[in-house]
NUDOLUM-247832 format. One record per residue (C-alpha): x, y, z. Coordinates in steps of 0.05 Angstrom, whole numbers, plus 5000, padded with zeros to 4 digits. Layout:
# NUDOLUM-247832
XYZ/...
***
This chain:
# NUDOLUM-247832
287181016652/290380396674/290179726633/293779116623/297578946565/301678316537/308378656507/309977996474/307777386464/308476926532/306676706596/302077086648/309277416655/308977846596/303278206622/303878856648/299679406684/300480006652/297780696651/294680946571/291981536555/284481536561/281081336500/276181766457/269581376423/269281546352/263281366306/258980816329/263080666391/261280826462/266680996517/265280536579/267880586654/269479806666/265879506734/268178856714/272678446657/271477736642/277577256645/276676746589/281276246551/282076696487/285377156528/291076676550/290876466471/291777136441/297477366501/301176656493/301076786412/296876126398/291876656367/296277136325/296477816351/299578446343/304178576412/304179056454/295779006466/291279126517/288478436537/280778176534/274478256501/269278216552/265778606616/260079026633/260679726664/256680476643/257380856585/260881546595/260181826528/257481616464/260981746399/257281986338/251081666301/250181226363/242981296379/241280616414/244680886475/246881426528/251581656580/249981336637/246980636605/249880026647/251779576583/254878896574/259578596510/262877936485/266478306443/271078876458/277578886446/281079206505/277478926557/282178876620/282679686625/279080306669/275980466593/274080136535/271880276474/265779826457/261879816383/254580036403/253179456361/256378946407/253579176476/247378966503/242979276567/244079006631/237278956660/235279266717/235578886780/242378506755/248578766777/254778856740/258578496765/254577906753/253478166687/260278146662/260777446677/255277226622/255677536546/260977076528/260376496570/252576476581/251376556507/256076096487/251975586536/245675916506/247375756431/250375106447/244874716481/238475116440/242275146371/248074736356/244774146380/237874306411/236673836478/230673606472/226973226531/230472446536/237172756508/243872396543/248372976543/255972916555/258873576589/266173726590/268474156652/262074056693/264774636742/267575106694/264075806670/260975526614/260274716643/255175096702/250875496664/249974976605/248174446656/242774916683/239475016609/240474326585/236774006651/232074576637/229574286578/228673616603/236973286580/240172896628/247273136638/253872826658/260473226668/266873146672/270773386734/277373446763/275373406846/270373236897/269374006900/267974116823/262773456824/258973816878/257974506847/256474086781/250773756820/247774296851/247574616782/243673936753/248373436734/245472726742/252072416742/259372626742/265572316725/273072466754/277672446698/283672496742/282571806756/281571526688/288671246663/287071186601/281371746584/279471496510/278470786530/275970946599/271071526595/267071196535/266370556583/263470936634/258771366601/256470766560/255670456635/250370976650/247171066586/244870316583/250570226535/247770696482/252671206484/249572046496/246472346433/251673006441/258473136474/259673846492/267473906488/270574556504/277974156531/280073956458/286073586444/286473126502/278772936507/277072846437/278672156425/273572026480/269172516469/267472126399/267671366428/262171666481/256871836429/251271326401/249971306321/248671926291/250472246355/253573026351/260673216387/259973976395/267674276399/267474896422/273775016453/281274806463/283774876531/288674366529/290374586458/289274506379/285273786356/290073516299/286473406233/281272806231/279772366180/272872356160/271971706145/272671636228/265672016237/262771386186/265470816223/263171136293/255671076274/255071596227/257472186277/256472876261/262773416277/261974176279/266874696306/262075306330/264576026351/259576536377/260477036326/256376586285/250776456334/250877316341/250977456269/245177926267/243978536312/236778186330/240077456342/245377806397/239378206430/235377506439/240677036465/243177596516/236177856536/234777096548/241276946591/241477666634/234477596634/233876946676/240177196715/236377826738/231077416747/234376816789/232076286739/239976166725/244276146778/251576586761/257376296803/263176776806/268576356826/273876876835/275177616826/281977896825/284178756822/285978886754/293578886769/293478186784/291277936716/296977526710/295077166774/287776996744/291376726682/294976306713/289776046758/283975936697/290375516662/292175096715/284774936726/284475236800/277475556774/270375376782/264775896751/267276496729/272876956732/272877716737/277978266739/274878866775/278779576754/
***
């Protein structure tokens, strides 16, 4: 099969197309023919070395395709089954290897393609606006990358349940597609000269100067400072991400003097942590994707040789939606 693999830790440079022997599934793993890989930002953390790896490895974690051959005591599924995972490590490759207990059915009527661009972003939108911090009708809600894979589909479900949403956005471009997908207001950072001063007196501008009751921050290091000055008392900032890199270490005592602000860091393996939980969050994002009650943008697809072209494009913020490498 052919795959891409990071043979050190680097830029998109150190990633190579190379040709592996076909893998075998073994006990509780099914073999899967990849349709499509998802490009996400843990795969530029764990190829850079931000996320300690072992090098050389065969890059990604997520995709949708159909199963070729099931190892044994997997009974849940079949050769033939079009699946999707979040989790799979492997991912940009002809084949991979994926625990029966991390895929999930595609349903019919949804193709794969579209498929593969939703178990790790949709359910991370999923968790975030119905767990973390449920929006509730009335809820102010503060959206980082308005246009991104995440940003688009966690707009759709927020304004679904009755939050208004603002976003942040980095061109004309990116504000319309964050529009369309239900944002009532949306803010160009790339002309704020001082973010943490400026992008708290602007959302405070349109929230009647309350501040929103949640910021949903997947940039990290360079919007956190005004990510917390933009909530009201008790409000929640939802990190979820570090595309522009690690948040140094906070002192509590600055969540007390904000108005009583509440912090969490949330991953999805915890909002997954049960066979039952992953089956209900992915049923209810593919679901409403096969269904057309969330609308899947699939901002670019690249051949899976080019990987290091889609790297470089999801970190220099060329991207809207989501994307895909297509083996």
């Amino acid at each position: 099969m052919r795959a891409i693999r990071a043979r050190e830790a680097g830029g998109p440079e150190v990633l190579e197309h190379v040709e592996l022997p076909d893998p075998e599934p073994g006990p509780g793993q099914l073999l899967v023919r990849v349709a499509a890989a998802g490009v996400n930002f843990i795969d530029t953390y764990r190829r850079s070395g931000t996320y300690a790896m072992p090098y050389p490895h065969v890059v990604g974690v997520e995709g949708a395709g159909v199963v070729e051959a099931v190892g044994p005591d997997v009974e849940a599924f079949a050769a033939g089954d079009r699946v999707a995972w979040a989790e799979a490590r492997g991912s940009y490759a002809e084949l991979v290897l994926v625990a029966a207990a991390n895929a999930v059915a595609v349903p019919a009527g949804l193709d794969l393609t579209t498929a593969a661009a939703l178990p790790l972003q949709g359910m991370t939108a999923h968790y975030l606006v119905t767990s973390t911090f449920e929006v509730r009708p009335g809820h102010d809600v503060l959206l980082h990358a308005g246009a991104g894979g995440v940003g688009l589909l966690a707009t759709q479900l927020a304004t679904a349940r009755g939050g208004r949403v603002v976003t942040t956005v980095s061109t004309p471009e990116k504000a319309e597609l964050s529009r369309a997908a239900g944002a009532a207001h949306t803010l160009d950072y790339t002309r704020m000269a001082d973010l943490t001063a400026e992008l708290p007196a602007a959302v405070r501008e349109l929230t009647g100067g309350a501040g929103v009751h949640v910021v949903y921050d997947g940039v990290g290091r360079t919007t956190f400072d005004g990510s917390l000055a933009c909530l009201r008392p008790r409000g929640t900032l939802v990190l979820f991400g570090a595309a522009s890199g690690p948040v140094p270490p906070v002192d509590p005592q600055r969540l007390n003097s904000g108005g009583s602000l509440f912090l969490t860091r949330p991953t999805l393996g915890h909002y997954t942590l049960t066979r039952e939980e992953l089956e209900r969050r992915a049923g209810e994002v593919l679901g409403a994707a096969a269904s057309g009650g969330l609308d899947v943008r699939v901002g670019a697809t690249y051949p899976l040789a080019d990987a290091a072209e889609a790297h470089r494009a999801l970190e220099g913020r060329g991207t809207t939606g989501k994307v895909l490498l297509l083996p």
